[in-house]
C-alpha positions in Angstrom: -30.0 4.3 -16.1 -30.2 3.7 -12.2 -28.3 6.1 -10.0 -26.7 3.9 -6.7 -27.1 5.7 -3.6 -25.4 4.1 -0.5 -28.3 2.3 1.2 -26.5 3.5 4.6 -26.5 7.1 4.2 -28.2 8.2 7.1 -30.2 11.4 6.6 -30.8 12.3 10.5 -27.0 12.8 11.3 -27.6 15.2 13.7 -29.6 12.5 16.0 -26.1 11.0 16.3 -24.1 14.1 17.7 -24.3 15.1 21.5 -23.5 18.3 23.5 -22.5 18.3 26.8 -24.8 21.6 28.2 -23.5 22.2 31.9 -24.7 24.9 34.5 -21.5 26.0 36.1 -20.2 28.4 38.5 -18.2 31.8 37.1 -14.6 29.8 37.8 -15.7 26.9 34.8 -16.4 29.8 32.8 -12.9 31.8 33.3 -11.3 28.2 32.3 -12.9 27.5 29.0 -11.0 27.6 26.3 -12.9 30.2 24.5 -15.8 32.4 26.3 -17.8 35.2 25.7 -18.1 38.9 26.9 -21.1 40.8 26.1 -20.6 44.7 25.3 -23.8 47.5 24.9 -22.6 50.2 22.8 -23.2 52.4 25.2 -22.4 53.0 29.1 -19.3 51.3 31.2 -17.6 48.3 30.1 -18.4 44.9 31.1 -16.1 43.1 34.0 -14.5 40.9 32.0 -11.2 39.4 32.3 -10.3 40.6 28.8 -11.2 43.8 28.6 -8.7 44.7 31.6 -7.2 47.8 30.7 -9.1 48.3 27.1 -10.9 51.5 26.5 -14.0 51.8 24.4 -11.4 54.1 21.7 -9.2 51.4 21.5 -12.0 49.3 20.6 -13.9 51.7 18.0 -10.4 51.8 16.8 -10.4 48.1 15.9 -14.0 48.6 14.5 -16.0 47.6 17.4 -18.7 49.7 18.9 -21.1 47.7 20.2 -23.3 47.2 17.9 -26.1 44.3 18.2 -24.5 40.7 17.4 -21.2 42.2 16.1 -18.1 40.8 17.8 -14.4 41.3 17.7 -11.8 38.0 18.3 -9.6 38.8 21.1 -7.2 36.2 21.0 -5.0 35.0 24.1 -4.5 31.9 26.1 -8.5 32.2 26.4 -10.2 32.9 23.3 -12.6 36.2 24.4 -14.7 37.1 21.9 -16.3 40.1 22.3 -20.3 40.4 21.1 -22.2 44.2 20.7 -25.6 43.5 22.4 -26.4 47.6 21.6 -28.9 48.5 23.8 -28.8 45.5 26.0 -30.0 42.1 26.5 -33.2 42.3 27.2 -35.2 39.4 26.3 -34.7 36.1 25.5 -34.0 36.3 21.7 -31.9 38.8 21.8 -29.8 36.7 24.1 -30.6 33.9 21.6 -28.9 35.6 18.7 -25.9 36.8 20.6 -24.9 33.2 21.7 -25.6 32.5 18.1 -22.9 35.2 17.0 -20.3 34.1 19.5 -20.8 30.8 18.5 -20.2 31.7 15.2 -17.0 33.9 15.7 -15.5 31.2 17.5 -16.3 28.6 15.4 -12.7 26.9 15.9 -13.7 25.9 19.4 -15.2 23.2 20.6 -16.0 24.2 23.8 -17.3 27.5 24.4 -18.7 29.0 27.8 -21.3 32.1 28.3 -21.6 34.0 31.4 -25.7 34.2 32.3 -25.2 36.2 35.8 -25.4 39.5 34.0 -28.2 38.9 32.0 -30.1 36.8 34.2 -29.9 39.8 37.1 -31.2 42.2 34.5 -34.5 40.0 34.5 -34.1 37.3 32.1 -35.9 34.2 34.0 -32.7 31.9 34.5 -34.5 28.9 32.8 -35.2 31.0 29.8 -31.6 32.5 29.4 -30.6 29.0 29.8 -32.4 27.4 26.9 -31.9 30.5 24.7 -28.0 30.2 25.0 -28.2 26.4 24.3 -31.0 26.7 21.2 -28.5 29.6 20.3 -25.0 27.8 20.9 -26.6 24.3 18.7 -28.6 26.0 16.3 -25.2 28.3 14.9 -22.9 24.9 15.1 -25.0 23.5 13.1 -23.8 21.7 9.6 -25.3 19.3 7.4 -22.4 17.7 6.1 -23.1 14.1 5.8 -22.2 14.4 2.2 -19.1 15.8 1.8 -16.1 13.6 2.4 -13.8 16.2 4.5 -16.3 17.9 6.4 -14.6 21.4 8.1 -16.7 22.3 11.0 -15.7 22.0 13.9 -18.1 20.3 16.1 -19.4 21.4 19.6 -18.8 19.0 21.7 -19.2 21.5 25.1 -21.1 24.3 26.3 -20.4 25.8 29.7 -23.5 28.4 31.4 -22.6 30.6 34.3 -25.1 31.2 36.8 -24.5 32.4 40.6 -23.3 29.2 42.6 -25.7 28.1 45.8 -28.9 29.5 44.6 -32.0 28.3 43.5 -31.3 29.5 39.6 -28.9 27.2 39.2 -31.3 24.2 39.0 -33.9 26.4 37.1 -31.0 27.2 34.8 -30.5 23.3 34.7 -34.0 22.8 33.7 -33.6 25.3 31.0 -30.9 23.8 29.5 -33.4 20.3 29.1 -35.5 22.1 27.4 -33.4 24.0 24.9 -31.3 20.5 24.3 -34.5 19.1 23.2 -35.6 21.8 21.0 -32.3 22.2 19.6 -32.3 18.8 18.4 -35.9 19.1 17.0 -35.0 22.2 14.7 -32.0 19.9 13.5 -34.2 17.0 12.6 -36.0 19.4 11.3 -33.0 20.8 9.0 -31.5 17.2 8.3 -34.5 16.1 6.5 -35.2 18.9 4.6 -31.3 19.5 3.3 -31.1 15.6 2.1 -31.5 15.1 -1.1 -34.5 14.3 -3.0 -32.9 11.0 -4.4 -31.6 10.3 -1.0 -34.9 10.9 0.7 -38.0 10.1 -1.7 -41.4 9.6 0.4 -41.2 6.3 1.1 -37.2 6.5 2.4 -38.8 9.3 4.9 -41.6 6.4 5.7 -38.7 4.5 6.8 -36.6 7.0 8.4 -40.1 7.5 10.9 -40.7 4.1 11.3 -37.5 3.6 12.4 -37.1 6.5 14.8 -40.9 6.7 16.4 -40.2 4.4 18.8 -37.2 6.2 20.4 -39.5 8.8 20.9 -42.5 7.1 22.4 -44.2 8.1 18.7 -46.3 5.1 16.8 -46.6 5.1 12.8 -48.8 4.1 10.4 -47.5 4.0 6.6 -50.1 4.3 3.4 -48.9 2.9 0.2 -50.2 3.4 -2.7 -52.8 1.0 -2.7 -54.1 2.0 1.1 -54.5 5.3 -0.2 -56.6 4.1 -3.3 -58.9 2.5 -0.8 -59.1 5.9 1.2 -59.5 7.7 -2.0 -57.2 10.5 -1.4 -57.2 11.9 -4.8 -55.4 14.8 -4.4 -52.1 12.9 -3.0 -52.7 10.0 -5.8 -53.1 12.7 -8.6 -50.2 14.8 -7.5 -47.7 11.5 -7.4 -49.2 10.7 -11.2 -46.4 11.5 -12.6 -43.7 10.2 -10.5 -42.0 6.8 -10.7 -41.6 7.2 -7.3 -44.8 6.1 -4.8 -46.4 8.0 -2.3 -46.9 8.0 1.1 -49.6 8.9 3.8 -47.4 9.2 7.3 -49.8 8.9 10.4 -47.9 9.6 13.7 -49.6 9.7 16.8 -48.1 10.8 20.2 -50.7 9.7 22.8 -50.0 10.8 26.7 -51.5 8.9 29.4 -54.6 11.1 29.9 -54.5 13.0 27.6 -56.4 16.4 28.1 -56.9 17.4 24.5 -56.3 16.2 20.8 -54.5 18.4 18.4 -53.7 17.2 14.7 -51.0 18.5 12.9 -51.0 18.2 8.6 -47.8 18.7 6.6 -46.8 19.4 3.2 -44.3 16.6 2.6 -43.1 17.7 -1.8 -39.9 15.8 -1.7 -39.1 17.6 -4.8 -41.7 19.9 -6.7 -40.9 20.5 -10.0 -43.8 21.8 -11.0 -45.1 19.1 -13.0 -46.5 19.9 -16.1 -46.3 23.6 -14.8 -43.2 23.3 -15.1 -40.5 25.7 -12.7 -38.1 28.1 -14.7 -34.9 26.8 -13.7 -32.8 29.1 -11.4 -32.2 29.1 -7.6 -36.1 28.2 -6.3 -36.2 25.0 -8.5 -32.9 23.9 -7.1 -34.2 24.9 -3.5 -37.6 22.5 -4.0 -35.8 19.6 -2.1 -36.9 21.6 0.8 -40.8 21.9 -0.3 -41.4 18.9 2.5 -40.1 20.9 5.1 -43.7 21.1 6.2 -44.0 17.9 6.7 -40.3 17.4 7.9 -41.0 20.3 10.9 -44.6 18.6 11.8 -42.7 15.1 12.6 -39.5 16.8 14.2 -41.9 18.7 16.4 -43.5 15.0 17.6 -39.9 14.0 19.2 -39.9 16.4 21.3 -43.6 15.9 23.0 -42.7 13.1 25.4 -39.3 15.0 26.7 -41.4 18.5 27.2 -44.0 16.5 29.1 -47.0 17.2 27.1 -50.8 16.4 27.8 -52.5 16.8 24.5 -52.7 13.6 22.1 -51.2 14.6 19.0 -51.9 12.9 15.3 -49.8 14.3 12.5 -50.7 13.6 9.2 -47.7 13.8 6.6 -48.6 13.6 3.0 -45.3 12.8 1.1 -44.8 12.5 -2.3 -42.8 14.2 -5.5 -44.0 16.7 -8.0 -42.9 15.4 -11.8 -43.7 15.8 -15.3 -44.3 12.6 -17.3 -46.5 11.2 -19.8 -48.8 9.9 -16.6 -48.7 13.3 -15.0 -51.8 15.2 -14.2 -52.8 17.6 -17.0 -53.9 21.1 -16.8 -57.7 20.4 -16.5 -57.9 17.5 -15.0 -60.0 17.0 -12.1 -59.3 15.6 -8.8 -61.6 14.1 -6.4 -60.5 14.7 -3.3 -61.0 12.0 0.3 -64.7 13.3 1.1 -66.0 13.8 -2.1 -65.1 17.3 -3.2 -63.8 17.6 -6.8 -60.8 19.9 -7.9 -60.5 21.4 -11.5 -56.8 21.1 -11.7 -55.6 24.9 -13.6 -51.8 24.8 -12.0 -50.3 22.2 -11.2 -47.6 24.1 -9.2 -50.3 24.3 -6.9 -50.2 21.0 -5.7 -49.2 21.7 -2.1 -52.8 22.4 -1.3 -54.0 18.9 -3.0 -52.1 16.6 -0.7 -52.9 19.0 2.1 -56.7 19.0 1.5 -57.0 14.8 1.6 -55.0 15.3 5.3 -57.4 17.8 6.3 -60.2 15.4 5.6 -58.7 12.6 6.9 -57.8 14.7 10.5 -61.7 15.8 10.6 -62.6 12.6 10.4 -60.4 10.6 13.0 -62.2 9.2 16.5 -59.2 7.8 18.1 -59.5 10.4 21.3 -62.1 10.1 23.1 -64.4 9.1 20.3 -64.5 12.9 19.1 -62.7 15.0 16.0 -59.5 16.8 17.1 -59.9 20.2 18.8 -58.2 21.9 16.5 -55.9 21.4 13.4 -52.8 23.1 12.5 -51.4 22.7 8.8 -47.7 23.4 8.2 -46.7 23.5 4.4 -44.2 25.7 1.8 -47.3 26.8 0.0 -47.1 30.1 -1.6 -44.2 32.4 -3.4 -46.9 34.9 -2.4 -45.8 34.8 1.1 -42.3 35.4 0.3 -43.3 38.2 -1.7 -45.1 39.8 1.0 -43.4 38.6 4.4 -39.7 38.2 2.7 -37.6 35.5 4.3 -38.1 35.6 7.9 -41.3 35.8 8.9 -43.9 32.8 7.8 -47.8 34.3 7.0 -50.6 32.6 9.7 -54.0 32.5 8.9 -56.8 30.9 11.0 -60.6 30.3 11.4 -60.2 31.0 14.7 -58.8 33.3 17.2 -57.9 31.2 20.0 -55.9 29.2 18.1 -54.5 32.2 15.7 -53.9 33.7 19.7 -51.9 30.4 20.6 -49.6 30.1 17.8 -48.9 33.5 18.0 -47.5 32.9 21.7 -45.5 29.8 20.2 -44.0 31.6 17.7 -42.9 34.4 19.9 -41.7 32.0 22.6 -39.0 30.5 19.9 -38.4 33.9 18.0 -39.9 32.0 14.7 -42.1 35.1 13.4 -45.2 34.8 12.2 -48.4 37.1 11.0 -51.4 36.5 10.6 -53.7 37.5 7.5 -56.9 37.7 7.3 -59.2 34.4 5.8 -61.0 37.4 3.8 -63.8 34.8 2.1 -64.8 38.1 -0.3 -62.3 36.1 -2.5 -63.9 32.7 -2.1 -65.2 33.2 -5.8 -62.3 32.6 -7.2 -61.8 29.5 -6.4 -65.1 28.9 -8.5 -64.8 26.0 -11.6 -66.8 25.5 -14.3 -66.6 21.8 -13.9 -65.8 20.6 -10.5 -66.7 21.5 -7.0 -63.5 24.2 -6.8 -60.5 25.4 -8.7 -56.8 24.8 -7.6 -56.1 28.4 -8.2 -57.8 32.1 -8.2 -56.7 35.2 -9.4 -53.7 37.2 -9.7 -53.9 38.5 -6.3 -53.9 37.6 -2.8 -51.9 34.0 -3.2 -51.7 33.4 0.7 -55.5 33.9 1.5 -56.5 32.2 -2.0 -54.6 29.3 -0.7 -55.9 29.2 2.5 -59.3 29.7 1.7 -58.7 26.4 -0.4 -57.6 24.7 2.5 -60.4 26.0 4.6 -63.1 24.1 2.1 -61.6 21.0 3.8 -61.9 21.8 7.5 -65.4 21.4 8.6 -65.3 24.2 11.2 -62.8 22.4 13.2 -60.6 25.5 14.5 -58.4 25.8 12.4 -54.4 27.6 11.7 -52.4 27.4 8.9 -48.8 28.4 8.6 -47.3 28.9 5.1 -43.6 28.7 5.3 -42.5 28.7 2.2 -40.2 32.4 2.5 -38.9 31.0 5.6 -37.9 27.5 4.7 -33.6 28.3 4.1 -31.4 30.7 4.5 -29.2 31.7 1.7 -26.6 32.1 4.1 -25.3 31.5 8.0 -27.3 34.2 9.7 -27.3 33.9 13.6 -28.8 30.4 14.5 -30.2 30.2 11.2 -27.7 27.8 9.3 -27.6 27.7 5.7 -29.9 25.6 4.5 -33.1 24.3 5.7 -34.1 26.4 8.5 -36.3 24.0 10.1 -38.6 26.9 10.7 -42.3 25.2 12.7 -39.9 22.6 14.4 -39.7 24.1 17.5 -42.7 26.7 17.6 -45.2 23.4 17.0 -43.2 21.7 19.4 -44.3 24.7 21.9 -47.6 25.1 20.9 -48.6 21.7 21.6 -47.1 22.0 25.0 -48.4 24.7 26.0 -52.0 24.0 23.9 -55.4 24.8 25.1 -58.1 23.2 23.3 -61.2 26.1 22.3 -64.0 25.2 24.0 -67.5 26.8 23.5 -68.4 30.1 20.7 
């Protein structure tokens, strides 16, 4: 029986929804339908407009002290929401998350306005205020709700910045706001992809979907089927599709700068469904979750949109290795072995532990490619939902790191700290390279009991060459259960943006 989906469901909806981000004076803010008014819990109460005549009893009284990203609805002619900062807005992501929980409490309004002159005189650079409150504003609003016949949300349609009139912030502000409108947009590619469906996105729909929006983005593709990646002999994508009716795909974008100044190459996990395979998932919330197990793959090609926009130098390559996860009488067994693009053979002893297969014949591929300068990349960054043994250790929020190299362990670090996506780093502790030891192949899939994220890794690692080298596992970080700041519920799109800032900001290691 053949299940008819509409050949014009459009997975990137989000592409086709704009805000209008304005740097205004304090007089657009007062006449915005709904605003918001930032409260510590401690100390004198802010000058605004609302709050005439309201004493910090009367509002513990209503249940608001202040507290960070609570808020109280005031409601009037002008919707004033109130939003506890506790100690005070002091950095960027704390502003982030407070837009975020305005945006949220006024989620009736379509246009909302924030008042920057207060935080930006504390010492919050006005271009970085800026492109926190618009990340902050988009990222809340936003819904993936191409699916439902009636969506509910409201969409944003306006967002109005206050920053001091005649002086120089206000175009710094503006710049700001370019910025965070473009790395708003890449988390929500980001997210789109990943919450689609796995019948409405299968590898070679999300072939399309690039080929299709590369060019907008000053991107070029390159599409594997299944018989170009026979010829490359990329067994471990090939032996993980085995047993799938669906075919695979090998996604090769490139984002080359007019000279460029360094080569990076980003790999990602692209699982449009995992179910296991013949290691089959129990069936509770995780197996219904495993749409999102390309999100790696879904945040490494986001993160390419945005390269032209931020003005980056460094060539990028990414390297997307799509396919689905099945059991069928065709499907890998428990045994089998693998030979990988390069050579290396895999004893295949779970295969819930395909992420690393597809990942490995990328890794290869990425050492291998000449296309800058005549010379490997000088460095390689893997993105990919690869462990429950991150989640285990790292809970949902912060992704593990771990990297053959300090410069570029240093470097993602900064990126991830720039977009408030947490990350830390493990050690690649090769005491545990044994493990991986097979009685009848080159390496086994899996090691022990213990120490999932660095066994994984160190898999990975095999495939590297001593090309510096970081990995991010994602896989605790991939959704959010529930609407949690600017994390929507759903796909998180968590690497979108801090791969989109590393690359910008990327240095390649040079030298011991």
């Amino acid at each position: 029986m053949s299940v008819v989906i509409d050949p014009s469901f459009d997975p990137v909806p989000s592409l086709t929804r704009t805000v209008d981000v304005r740097v205004a004076d304090a007089a657009a803010v007062a006449a915005a339908p709904a605003r918001a008014c930032f409260v510590p819990a401690e100390g004198d109460l802010p000058e605004c407009d609302c709050l005439a005549g309201v004493t910090r009893d009367a509002l513990a009284a209503a249940g608001f002290t202040g507290a960070k990203n609570h808020t109280l609805v005031l409601p009037g002619a002008q919707l004033c929401v109130l939003v506890g900062t506790g100690s005070g807005i002091e950095t960027s992501a704390v502003l982030r998350d407070a837009v975020a929980a305005f945006t949220r409490a006024a989620r009736e309004s379509a246009t909302l306005a924030v008042d920057l002159t207060g935080v930006i005189a504390a010492g919050i650079p006005a271009d970085e205020a800026a492109l926190a409150a618009t990340e902050g504003a988009l990222l809340a609003r936003y819904r993936f709700d191409a699916l439902k016949s009636d969506p509910k949300t409201v969409e944003l349609t306006d967002l109005v910045l206050g920053v001091a009139a005649d002086t120089d912030e206000v175009k710094t502000a503006q710049a700001g706001v370019a910025r965070g409108l473009v790395l708003a947009r890449t988390a929500a590619l980001a997210r789109d992809l990943a919450n689609t469906p796995p019948r409405h996105l299968s590898a070679v729909k999300f072939a399309e979907v690039i080929e299709r929006l590369a060019p907008e983005f000053g991107l070029t593709v390159e599409v594997f089927d299944r018989a170009a990646l026979m010829e490359l002999g990329t067994g471990g994508l090939l032996g993980v599709n085995a047993g799938s009716v669906e075919e695979p795909r090998m996604i090769k974008v490139s984002y080359r700068p007019a000279d460029a100044d360094g080569h990076l190459a980003l790999i990602g996990k692209g699982i449009m469904y995992d179910s296991g395979g013949i290691s089959l998932k129990p069936s509770n919330a995780m197996h219904a979750a495993m749409k999102f197990d390309m999100m790696g793959a879904g945040s490494a090609f986001a993160s390419m949109t945005a390269l032209r926009e931020l003005g980056v130098t460094t060539a990028v390559t990414s390297w997307l290795m799509c396919t689905d996860n099945m059991p069928s009488g065709s499907a890998t067994k428990l045994g089998d072995v693998l030979t990988m693009r390069g050579g290396t053979t895999v004893e295949v002893k779970n295969t819930d532990a395909e992420g690393r297969l597809v990942m490995a014949d990328g890794l290869v591929l990425a050492t291998e490619d000449r296309s800058v300068d005549e010379r490997r990349p000088d460095a390689i960054v893997d993105i990919a939902t690869l462990t429950g043994a991150v989640m285990g250790a790292l809970g949902t929020r912060t992704a593990g790191m771990l990297a053959n190299d300090d410069r570029i362990a240093t470097q993602l670090q900064a990126a991830a700290d720039a977009t408030d996506e947490n990350i830390w780093r493990f050690p690649l502790d090769r005491r545990y390279r044994d493990q991986l030891k097979s009685n009848v192949a080159d390496l086994s899939n899996i090691g022990g009991q213990y120490a999932g994220v660095i066994l994984a890794a160190l898999f990975l690692d095999e495939f590297v060459d001593g090309t510096p080298w970081g990995h991010l596992d994602i896989a605790g970080t991939m959704q959010a259960e529930s609407d949690d700041l600017w994390r929507s519920v759903g796909s998180t799109g968590f690497g979108a943006r801090l791969l989109a800032q590393f690359a910008d900001d990327f240095v390649a290691p040079t030298g011991e």
